[in-house]
C-alpha positions as CSV (number, residue, x, y, z in Angstrom):
1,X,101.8,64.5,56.7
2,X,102.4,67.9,57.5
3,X,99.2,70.5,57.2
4,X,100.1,74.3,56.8
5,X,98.3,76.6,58.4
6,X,96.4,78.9,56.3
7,X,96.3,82.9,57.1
8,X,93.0,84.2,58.4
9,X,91.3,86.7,56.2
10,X,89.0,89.4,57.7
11,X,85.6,89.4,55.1
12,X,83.2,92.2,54.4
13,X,80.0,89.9,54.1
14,X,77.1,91.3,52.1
15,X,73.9,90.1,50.6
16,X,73.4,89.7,46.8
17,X,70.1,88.0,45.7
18,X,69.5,87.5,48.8
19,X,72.3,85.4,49.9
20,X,75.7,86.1,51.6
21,X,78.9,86.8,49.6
22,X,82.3,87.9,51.4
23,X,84.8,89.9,50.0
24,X,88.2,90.0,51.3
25,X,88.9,93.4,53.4
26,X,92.2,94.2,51.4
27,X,89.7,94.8,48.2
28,X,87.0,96.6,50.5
29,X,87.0,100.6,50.5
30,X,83.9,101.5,52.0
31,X,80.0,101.2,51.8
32,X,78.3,104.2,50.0
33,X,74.5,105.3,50.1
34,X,73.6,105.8,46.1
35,X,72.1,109.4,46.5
36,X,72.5,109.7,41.8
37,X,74.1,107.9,39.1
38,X,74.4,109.2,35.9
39,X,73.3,106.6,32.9
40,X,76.6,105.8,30.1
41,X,75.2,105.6,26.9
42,X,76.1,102.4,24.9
43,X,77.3,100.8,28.4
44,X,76.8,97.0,28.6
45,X,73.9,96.2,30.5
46,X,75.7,95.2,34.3
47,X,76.8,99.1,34.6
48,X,74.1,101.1,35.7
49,X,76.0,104.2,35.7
50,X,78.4,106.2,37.0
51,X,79.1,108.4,40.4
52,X,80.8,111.0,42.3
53,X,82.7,110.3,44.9
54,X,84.5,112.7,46.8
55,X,85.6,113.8,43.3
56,X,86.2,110.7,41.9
57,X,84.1,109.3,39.3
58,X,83.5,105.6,39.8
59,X,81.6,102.8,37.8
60,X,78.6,101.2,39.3
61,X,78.1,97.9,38.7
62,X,74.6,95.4,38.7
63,X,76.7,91.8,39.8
64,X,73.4,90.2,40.6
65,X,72.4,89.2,36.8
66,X,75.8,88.2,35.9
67,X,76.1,86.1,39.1
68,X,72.4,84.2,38.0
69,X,70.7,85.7,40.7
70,X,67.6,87.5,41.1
71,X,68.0,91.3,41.3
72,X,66.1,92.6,44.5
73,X,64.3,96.2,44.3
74,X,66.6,98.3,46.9
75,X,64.6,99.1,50.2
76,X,65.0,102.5,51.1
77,X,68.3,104.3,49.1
78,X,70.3,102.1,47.2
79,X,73.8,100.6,48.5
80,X,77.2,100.1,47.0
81,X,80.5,98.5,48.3
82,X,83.2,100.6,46.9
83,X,86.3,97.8,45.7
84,X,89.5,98.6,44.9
85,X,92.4,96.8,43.2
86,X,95.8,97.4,41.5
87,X,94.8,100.8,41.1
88,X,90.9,100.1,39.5
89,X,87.7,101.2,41.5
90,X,84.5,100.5,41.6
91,X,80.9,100.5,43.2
92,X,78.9,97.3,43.3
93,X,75.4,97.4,44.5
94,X,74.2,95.5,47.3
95,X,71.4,94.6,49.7
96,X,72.8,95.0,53.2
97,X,76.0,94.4,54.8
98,X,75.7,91.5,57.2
99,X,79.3,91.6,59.2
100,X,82.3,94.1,58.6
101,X,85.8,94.2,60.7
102,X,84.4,97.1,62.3
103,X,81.0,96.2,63.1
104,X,82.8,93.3,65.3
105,X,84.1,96.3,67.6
């Protein structure tokens, strides 16, 4: 039997309801502090608004609900991981960051 090796993967590992979630570092831009986001009218429920960044207006999303779990009150400013993907951004709000490739430095 011959067993291929798989690729390792560097993981942005963040807490959502409480519990850890990676997300692969290709998708991972960057983790923004939530100073305003502007309400969309009509928007479905998991988007909690809209933001500036540097310009660029991004969609920020409430994953927590959709994912069953229990939607923590933020503890100090809120926190988003900016994702990006074949050209689509977005911010998703989480609790902490637990590891990043560069907090391993």
């Amino acid at each position: 039997m011959v067993v291929e090796a798989t690729p390792a993967r560097r993981a942005c590992v963040v807490t959502l309801g409480g519990r850890p979630f990676a997300i692969d570092v290709v998708d991972t831009r960057e983790v923004v502090v939530l100073d305003a986001t502007t309400q969309v009218p009509g928007a479905p429920t998991a988007l909690v608004g809209v933001m500036n960044l540097r310009g660029n207006v991004l969609p920020v999303i409430e994953a927590r609900p959709l994912l069953g779990l229990p939607v923590h009150a933020a503890i100090g400013r809120a926190r988003a991981l900016v994702l990006a993907r074949a050209g689509h951004r977005a911010a998703v709000l989480i609790e902490r960051v637990l590891a990043s490739p560069s907090s391993k430095r």
